[in-house]
NUKE-649778 format. One line per 2 residues: number of its first residue (from 1); for each residue x, y, z of N, C-alpha, C. Coordinates in steps of 0.02 Angstrom, whole numbers. Example, Ala and Ser with C-alpha at 12.3 -4.5 7.8 and 13.67 -1.06 7.14 Angstrom:
1 = 660/-284/390/615/-225/390/660/-165/390 | 642/-112/354/684/-53/357/645/2/394
//
This chain:
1 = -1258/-306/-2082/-1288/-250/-2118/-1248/-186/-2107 | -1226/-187/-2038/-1184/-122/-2050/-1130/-129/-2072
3 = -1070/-166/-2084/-1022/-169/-2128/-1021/-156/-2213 | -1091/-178/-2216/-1117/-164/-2314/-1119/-76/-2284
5 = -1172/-48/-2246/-1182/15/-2246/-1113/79/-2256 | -1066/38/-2223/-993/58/-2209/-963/86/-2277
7 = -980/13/-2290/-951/7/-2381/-977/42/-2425 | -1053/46/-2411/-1089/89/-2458/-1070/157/-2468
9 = -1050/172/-2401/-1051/248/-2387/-975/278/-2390 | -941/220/-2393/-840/247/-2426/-848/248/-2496
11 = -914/206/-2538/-905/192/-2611/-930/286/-2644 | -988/285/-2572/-1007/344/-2615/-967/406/-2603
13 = -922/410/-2527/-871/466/-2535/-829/443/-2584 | -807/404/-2602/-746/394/-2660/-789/425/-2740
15 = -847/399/-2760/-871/440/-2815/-871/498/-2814 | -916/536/-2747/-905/610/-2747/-840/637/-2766
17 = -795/618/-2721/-716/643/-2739/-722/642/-2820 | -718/587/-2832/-709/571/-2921/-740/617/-2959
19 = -808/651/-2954/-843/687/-2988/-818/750/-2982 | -805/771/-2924/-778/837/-2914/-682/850/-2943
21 = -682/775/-2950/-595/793/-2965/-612/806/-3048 | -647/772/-3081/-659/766/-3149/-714/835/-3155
23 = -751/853/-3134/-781/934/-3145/-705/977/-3153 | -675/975/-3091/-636/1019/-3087/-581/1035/-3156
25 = -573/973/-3178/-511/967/-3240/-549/995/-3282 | -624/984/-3335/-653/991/-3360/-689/1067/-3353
27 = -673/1093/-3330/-704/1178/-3301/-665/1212/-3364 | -709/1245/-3403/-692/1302/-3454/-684/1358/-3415
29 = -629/1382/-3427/-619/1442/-3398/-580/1525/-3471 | -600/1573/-3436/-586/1639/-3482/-561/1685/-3454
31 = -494/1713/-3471/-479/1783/-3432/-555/1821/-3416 | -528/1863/-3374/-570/1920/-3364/-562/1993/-3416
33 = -505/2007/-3446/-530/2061/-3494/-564/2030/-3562 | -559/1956/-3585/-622/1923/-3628/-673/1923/-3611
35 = -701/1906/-3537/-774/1927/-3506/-803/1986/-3517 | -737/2034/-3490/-786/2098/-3491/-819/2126/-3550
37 = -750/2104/-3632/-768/2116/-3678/-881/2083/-3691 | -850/2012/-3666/-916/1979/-3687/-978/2010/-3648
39 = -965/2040/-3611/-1008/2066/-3554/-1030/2121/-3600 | -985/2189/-3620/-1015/2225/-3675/-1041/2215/-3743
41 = -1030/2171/-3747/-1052/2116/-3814/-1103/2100/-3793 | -1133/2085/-3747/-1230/2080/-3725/-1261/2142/-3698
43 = -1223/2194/-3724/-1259/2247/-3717/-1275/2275/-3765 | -1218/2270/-3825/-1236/2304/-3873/-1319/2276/-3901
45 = -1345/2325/-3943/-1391/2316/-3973/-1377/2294/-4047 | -1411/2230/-4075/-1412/2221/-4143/-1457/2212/-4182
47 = -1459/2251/-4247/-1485/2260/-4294/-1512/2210/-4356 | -1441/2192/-4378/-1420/2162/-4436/-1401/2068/-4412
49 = -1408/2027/-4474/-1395/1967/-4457/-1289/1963/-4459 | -1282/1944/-4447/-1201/1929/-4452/-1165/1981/-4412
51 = -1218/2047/-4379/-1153/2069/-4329/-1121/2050/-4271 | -1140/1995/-4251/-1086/1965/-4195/-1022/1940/-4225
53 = -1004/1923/-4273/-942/1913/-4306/-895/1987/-4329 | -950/2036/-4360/-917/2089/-4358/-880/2122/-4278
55 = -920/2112/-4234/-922/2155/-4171/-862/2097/-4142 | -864/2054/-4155/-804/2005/-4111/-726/2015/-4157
57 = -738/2035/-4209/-689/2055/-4263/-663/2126/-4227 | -699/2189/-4249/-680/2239/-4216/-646/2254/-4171
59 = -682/2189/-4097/-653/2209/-4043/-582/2180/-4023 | -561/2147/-4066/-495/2120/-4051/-482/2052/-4007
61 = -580/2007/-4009/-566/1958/-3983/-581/1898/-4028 | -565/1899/-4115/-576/1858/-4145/-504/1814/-4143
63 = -443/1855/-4133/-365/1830/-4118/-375/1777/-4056 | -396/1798/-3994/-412/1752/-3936/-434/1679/-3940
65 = -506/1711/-4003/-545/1624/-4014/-516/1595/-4054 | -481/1609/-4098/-447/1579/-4145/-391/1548/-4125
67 = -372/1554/-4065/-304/1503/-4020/-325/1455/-3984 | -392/1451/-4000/-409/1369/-3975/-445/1344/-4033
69 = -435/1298/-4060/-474/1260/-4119/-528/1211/-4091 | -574/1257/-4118/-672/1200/-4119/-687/1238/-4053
71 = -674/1300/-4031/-692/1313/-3970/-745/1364/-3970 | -815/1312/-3952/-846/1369/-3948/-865/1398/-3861
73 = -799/1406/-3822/-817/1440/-3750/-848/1522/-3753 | -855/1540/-3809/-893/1606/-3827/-970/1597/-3817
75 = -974/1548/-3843/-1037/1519/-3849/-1092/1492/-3796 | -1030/1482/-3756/-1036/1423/-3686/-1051/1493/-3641
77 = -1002/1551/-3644/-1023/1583/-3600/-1064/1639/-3592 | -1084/1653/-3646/-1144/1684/-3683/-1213/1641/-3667
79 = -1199/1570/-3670/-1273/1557/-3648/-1289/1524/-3557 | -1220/1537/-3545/-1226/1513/-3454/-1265/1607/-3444
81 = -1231/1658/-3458/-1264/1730/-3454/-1337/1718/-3460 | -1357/1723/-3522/-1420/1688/-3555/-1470/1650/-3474
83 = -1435/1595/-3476/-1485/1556/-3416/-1463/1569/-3335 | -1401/1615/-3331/-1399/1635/-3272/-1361/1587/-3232
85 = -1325/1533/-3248/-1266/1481/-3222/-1210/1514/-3246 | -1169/1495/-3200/-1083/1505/-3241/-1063/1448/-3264
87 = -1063/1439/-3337/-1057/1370/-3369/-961/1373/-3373 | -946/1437/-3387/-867/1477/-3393/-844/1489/-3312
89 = -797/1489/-3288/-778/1514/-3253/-709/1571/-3275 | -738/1640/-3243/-706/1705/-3260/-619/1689/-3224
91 = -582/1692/-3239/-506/1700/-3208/-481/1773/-3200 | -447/1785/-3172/-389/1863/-3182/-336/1842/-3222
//
């Protein structure tokens, strides 16, 4: 019985490793002057339907999202803010 226990317990350090190596690859990440932008981007106040496209236009970070195709990490990190997780991780 303790040789299975042995085994059990290398199978489950070897998954852990695995999960954390595969989180790690898989981690969306965003400069930090795109955060901060997005950071004032949940402050502003809105009015009208469609001004988050205007206001992401304006600010000079519609060029940014548009260099990754199908990416919605705007989205992703707007609603980790929202629920208070870092779904994004901020970079320098």
């Amino acid at each position: 019985m303790i040789d299975r226990q042995k085994e059990l317990l290398a199978e489950n350090l070897r998954l852990q490793k695995e999960i954390e190596r595969i989180s790690l690859r898989n981690q969306l990440t965003i400069p930090k002057s795109i955060a901060d932008k997005l950071d004032k981007f949940i402050k502003t106040d809105f009015d009208e339907v469609g001004h988050e496209d205007w206001w992401i236009q304006e600010n000079g970070l519609i060029e940014w999202f548009n260099k990754i195709p199908n990416c919605y990490i705007k989205d992703a990190y707007l609603a980790g803010k929202a629920l208070g997780v870092d779904l994004v991780e901020v970079i320098e």
